[in-house]
N, C-alpha and C positions, 0 to 999 in steps of 0.2 A: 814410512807412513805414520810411524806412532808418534814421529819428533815434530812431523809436521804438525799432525794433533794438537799434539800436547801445546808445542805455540801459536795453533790457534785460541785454544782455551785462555792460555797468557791472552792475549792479545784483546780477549774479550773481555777477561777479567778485568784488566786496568780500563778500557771503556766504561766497563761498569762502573767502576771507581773514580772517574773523572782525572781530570786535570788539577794539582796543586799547584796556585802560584802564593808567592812570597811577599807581606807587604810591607812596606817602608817602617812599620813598625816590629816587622822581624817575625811576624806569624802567620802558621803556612795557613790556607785556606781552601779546601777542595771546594771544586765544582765539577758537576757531573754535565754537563753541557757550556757553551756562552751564556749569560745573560742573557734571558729577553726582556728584563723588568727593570731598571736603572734609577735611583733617587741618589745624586750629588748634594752632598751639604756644604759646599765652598763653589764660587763662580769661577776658578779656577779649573776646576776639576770638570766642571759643566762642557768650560770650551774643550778640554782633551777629549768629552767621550762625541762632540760633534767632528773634534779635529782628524778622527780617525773612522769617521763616516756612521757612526752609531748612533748618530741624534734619534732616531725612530725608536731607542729602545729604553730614551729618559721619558717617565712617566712622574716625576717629581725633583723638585730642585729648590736651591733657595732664592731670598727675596733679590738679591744681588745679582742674580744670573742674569745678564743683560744682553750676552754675547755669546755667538751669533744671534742673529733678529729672531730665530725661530724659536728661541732658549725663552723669549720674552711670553711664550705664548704654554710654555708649563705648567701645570699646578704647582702655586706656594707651599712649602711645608717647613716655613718656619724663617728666624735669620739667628742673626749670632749671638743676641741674647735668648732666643729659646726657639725649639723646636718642637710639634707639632705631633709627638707621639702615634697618636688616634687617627690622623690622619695620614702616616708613613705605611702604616702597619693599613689602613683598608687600602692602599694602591698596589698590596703585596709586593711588593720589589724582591726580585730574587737576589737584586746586590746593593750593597748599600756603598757609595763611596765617601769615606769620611777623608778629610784636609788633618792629618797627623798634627797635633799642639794647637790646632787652630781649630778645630772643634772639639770640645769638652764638656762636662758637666754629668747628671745624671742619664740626661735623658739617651744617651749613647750605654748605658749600660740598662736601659730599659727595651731598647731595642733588638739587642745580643740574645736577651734575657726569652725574648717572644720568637726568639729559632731567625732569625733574619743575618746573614751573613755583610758582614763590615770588613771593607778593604781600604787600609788607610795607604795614604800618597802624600809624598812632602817630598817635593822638588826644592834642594836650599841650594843647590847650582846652577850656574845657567847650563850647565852642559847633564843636570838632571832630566832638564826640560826633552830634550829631545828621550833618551834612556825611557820618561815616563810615556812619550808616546809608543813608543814600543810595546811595552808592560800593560797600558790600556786598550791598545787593538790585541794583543794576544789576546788578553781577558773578554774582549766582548766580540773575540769570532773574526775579527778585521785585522786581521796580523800584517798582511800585507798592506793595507790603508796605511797602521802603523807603522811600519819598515817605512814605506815612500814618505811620508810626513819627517817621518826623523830626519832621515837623509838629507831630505829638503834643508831643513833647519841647519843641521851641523854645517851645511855647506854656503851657507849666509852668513851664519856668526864666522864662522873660518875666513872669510873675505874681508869682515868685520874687523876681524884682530889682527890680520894682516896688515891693513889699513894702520890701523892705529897702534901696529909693535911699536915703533920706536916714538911715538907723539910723545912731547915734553908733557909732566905731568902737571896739574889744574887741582889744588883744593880745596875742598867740597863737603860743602854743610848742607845735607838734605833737611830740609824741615820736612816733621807731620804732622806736626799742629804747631801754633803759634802760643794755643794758652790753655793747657800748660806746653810749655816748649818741649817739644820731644824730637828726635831724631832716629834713626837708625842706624844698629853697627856692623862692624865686618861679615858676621853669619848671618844675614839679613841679602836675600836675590838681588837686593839694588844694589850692595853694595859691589856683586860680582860684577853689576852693568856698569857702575861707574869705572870700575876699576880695566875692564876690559876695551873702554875709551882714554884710558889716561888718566882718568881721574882717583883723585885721592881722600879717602872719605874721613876728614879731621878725626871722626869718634868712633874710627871701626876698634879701637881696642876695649872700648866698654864693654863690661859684660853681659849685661843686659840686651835683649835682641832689640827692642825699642824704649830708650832708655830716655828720661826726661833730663834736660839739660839746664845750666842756667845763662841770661844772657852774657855774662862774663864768661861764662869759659868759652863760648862762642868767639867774642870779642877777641880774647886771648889767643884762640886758635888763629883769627885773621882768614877766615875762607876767601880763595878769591871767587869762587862761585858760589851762588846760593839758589837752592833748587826746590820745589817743593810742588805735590802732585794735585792733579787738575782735574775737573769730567769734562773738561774740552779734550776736542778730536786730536790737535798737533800741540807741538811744543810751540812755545813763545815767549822770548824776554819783555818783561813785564815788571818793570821795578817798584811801579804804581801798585803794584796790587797791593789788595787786603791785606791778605796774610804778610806781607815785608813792610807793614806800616811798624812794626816795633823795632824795624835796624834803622828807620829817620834818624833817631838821635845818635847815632854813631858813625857821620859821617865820612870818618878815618880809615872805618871797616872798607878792605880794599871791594870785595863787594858790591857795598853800598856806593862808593867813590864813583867806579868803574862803569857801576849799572849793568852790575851781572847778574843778573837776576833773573831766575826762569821758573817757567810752568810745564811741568809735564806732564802729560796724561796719566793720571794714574792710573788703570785698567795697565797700561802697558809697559811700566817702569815699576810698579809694586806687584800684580800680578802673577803668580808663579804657574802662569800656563805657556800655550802654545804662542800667543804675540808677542812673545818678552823678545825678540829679535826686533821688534817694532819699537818698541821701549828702548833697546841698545841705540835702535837708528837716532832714536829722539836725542837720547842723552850726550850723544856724538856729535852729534852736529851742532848743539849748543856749545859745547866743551870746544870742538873746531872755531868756531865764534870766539870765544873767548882767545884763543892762542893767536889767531890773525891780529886782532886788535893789539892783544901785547906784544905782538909780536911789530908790531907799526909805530910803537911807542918810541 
């Protein structure tokens, strides 16, 4: 009778003391309940806490959250040049979720500083993505939501790379901006998508996660694909576009030659949330386009 006791006392005491979870930047964080109070400061992080059924409990997000349709209907509290202090702190949010390297500056330690609890999240793999649905339904009460979401996930991409184990590989200059020329390298989510399609990303060994390039070494590298992200809905080759008017004079560029040149949504090929499987489908099927064609030649 006294042991039972005695583990109920236990039992009660850790209640009282909440749940610790762990976050991407490696510090523990108690909570004595879920969340009912949510301000996301990445669009990324917006769709996990809808993907796992918790939309009810975002009371602030940023200018970028555009997805799901209900996300559009949040209060602003700020974008990625600055954030909104005075206004985070009156919607009380009992969690704050910060985008780990991708949200910085002061005002994250102004926040800390007013008793407000920060949990950062930085998916750099495609196979983080599902892991973070899990981590975000623990945290906001929807564990299960999160389990079935994952699962879903892992079991799309796994059909995904089966597909394209053995695809001949395709190399691949993502542009992200045109002026100044920059790209993205191997520790960058795209580059996990491209490569999980066959694709080969000329500039994953820079060190830099998006590193500005010049058009000669472009040139030198010879990409046969060239990709670059969109706010249109689906992928489309598009060699007209804007943004590839500066490979016109390098006709040579196989590329250019070939008229491989695509648009891909960004929301879902940059993105380091729950549609990045959407994103792979995109990247894939261009990449497939491409091997048929060479492969006719």
């Amino acid at each position: 009778m006294k042991r039972f006791a005695a583990l109920c006392l236990l039992a009660a005491a850790a209640s009282a003391q909440g749940v610790v979870h762990v976050d991407d930047a490696g510090r523990s964080v108690e909570f004595p309940a879920p969340p009912s109070r949510v301000v996301t400061l990445a669009p990324n992080l917006t769709e996990f806490v809808y993907a796992v059924g918790a939309g009810a409990t975002l009371v602030g997000t940023m200018d970028t959250s555009n997805y799901p349709e209900a996300a559009t209907r949040v209060p602003r509290i700020g974008d990625y040049q600055r954030l909104d202090v005075e206004r985070i702190l009156a919607l009380k949010p009992e969690l704050v979720l910060v985008w780990h390297h991708g949200n910085q500056g002061r005002e994250l330690g102004q926040l800390e500083a007013a008793g407000l609890r920060l949990f950062y999240l930085e998916p750099k793999r495609i196979d983080d993505v599902p892991r973070t649905l899990v981590r975000v339904g623990a945290l906001l009460g929807h564990a299960d939501a999160g389990e079935a979401q994952a699962a879903r996930l892992r079991a799309e991409l796994a059909e995904l790379r089966q597909k394209h184990a053995g695809a001949a590989p395709v190399s691949v200059f993502f542009q992200v901006w045109s002026q100044p020329l920059m790209t993205l390298n191997g520790e960058h989510l795209t580059s996990d998508v491209l490569a999980l399609c066959g694709g080969r990303n000329v500039f994953a060994s820079l060190p830099a996660l998006a590193p500005q390039v010049s058009l000669e070494s472009v040139v030198a590298a010879d990409p046969q694909a060239i990709f670059t992200a969109t706010d249109e809905s689906s992928w489309r080759r598009d060699p007209d576009r804007r943004a590839f008017a500066i490979w016109q004079p390098f006709p040579r560029l196989t590329a250019v030659r070939r008229g491989w040149m695509y648009g891909i949504p960004g929301d879902l090929i940059t993105r380091q949330g729950p549609r990045i499987v959407e994103g792979v489908r995109a990247a894939c099927a261009a990449l497939d386009e491409v091997r048929r064609e060479r492969a006719a030649r």
